[in-house]
C-alpha positions as CSV (number, residue, x, y, z in Angstrom):
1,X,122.1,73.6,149.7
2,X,125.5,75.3,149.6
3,X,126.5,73.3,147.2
4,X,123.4,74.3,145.0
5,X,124.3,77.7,145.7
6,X,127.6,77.6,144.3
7,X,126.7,75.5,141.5
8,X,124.3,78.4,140.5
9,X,127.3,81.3,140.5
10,X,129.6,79.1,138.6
11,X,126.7,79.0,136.1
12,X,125.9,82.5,136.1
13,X,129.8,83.6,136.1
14,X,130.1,81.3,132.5
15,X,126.7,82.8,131.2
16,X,128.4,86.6,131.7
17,X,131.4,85.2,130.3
18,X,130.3,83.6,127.1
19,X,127.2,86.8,126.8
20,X,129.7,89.3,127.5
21,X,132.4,88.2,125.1
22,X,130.1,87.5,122.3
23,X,128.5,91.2,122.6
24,X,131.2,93.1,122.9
25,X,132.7,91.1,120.0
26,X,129.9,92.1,118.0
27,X,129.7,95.2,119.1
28,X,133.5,96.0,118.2
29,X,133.4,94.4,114.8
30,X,130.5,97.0,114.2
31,X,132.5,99.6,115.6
32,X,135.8,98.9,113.2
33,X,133.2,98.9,110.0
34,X,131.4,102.2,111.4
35,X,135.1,103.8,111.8
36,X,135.6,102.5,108.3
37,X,132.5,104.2,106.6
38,X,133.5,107.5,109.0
39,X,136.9,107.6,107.2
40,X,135.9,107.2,103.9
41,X,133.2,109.7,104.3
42,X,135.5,112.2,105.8
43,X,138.2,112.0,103.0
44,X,135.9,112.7,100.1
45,X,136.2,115.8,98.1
46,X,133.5,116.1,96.2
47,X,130.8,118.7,97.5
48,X,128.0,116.4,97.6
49,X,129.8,114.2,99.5
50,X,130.8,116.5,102.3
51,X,127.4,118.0,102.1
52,X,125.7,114.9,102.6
53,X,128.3,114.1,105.7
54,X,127.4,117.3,107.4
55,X,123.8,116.2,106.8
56,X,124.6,112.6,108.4
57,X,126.3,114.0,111.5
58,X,123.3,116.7,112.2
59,X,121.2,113.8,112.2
60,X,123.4,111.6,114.4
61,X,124.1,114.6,117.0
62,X,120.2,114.9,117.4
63,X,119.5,111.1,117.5
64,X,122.6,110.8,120.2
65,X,120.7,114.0,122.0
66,X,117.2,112.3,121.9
67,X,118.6,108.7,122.9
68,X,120.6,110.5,125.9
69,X,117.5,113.1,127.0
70,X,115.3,109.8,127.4
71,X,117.6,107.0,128.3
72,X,119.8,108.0,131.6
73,X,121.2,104.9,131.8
74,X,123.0,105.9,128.2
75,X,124.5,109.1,129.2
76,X,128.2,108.6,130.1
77,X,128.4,105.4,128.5
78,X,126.4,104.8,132.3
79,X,129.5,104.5,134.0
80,X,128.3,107.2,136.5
81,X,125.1,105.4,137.0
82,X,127.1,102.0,137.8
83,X,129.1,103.3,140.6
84,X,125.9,105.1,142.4
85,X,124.6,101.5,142.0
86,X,127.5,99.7,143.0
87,X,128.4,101.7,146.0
88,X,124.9,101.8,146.8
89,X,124.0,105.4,146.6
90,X,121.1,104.6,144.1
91,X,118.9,101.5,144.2
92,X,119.8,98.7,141.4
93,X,116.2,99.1,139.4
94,X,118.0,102.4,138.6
95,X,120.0,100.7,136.5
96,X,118.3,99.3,133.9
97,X,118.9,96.8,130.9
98,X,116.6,97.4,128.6
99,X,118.8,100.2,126.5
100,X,121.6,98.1,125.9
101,X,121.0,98.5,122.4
102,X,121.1,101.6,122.5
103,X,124.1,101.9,123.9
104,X,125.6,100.6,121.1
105,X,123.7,102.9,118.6
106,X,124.8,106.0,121.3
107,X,128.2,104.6,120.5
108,X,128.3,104.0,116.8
109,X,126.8,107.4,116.2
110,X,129.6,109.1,118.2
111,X,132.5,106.9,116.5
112,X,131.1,107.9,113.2
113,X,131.0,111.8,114.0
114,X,134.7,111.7,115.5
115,X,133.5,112.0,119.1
116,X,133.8,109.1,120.5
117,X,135.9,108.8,124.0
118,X,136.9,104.7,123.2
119,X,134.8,101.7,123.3
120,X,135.9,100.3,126.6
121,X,133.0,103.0,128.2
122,X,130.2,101.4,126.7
123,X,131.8,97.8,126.9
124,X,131.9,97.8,130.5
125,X,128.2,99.8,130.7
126,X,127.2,96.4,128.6
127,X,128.8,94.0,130.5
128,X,127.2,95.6,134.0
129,X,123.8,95.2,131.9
130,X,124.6,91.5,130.8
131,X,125.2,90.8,134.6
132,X,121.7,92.3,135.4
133,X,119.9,90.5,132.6
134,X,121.8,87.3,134.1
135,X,120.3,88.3,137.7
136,X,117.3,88.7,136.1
137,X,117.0,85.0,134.2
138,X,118.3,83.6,138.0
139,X,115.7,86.0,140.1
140,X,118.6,87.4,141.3
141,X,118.3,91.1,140.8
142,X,119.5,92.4,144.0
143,X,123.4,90.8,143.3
144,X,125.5,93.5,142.7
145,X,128.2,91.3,141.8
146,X,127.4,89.7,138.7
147,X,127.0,93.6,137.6
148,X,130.5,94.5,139.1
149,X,132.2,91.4,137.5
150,X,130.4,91.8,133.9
151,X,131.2,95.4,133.9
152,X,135.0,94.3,134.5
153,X,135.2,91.1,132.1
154,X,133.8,93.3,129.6
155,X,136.5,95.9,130.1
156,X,138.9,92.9,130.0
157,X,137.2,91.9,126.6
158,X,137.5,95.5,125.0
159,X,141.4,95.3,124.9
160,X,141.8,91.6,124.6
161,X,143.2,91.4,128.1
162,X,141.4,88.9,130.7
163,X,143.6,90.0,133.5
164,X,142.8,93.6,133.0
165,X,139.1,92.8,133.3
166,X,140.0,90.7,136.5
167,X,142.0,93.4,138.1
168,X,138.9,95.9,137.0
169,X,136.6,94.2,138.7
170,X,138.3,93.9,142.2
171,X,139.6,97.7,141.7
172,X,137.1,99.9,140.2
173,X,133.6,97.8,140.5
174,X,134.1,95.8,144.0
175,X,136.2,98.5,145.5
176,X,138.5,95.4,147.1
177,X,135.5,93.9,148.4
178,X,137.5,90.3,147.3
179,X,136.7,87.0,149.0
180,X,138.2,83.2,147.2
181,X,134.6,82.8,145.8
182,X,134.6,86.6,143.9
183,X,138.6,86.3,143.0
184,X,137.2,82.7,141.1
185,X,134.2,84.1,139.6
186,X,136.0,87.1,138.4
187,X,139.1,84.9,136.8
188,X,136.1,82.4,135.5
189,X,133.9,85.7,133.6
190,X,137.2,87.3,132.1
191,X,138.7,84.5,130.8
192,X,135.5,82.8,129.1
193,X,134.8,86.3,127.6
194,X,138.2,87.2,126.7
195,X,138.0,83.7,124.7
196,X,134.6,84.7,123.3
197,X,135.8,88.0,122.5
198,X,138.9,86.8,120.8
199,X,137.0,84.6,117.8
200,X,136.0,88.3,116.6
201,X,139.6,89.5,116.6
């Protein structure tokens, strides 16, 4: 049975890993061609050009407004909502899956009106939501860990660093919480993402 058990977070930690690393790779190839369109927008001169930008980023800002009104778990990227979750101050159902694409939109819109704050926010949002989709697939929703350990790999994923996933993990998701089996699983998530991650480069 314990052997079962383990058998079933080494699974888990290498579904986060590859799921984590392949979204966020998406995800930031679709940022760079978003930030791409943004500049070459933003460095036309001729009048209907900048009149239809303004138009653009009206509509963006009220999109970003309606997707944040009715999604919570968007607003701040969600990185508030995570740590009420994770230092169990609000209930994990709080924190729900279901807008991860819209996350993405949230973040895309942003980029291309010049107000984004970095795609690591919304990488590790995604990554805490890949760890709750995992939980979900295993009937495993009440492990905060596979949420804490996404979050981080996919931090690790949005610079191309495994070992700054690892270390975000055990700092700012687990708190130090750390025993053998977490330090593995975290080192197993980072790494398989970072690989993932790095075929988009």
């Amino acid at each position: 049975m314990i052997k079962k058990k383990y058998f079933i977070y080494l699974l888990e930690s290498i579904l986060i890993g590859l799921v984590v690393g392949i979204v966020v790779g998406i995800y930031q190839l679709g940022m760079r061609e978003v930030i791409n369109l943004s500049s070459n927008m933003f460095h036309q001169k001729d009048i209907n050009h900048i009149i239809f930008n303004i138009l653009i980023i009206i509509l963006l800002s009220i999109l970003n407004y309606l997707i944040i009104y009715n999604f919570k778990g968007v607003d701040g990227s969600a990185i508030p909502l995570i740590e009420k979750v994770l230092d169990k101050r609000l209930k994990v159902n709080y924190y729900e899956y279901n807008d991860l694409g819209l996350t993405i939109i949230n973040s895309y819109a942003s980029s291309y009106s010049l107000l984004t704050l970095g795609s690591e926010g919304p990488s590790v949002s995604m990554g805490g939501k890949i760890g709750r989709i995992i939980n979900k697939i295993f009937n495993d929703n009440d492990n905060l860990d596979n949420i804490a350990l996404g979050s981080g790999a996919a931090f690790g994923a949005a610079f191309l660093s495994p070992l700054s996933g690892f270390f975000y993990s055990l700092e700012d998701c687990l708190h130090y919480k750390t025993n053998f089996g977490l330090i593995f699983r975290s080192l197993i998530i980072s790494f398989v993402s970072f690989f993932c991650k790095f075929v988009y480069k």
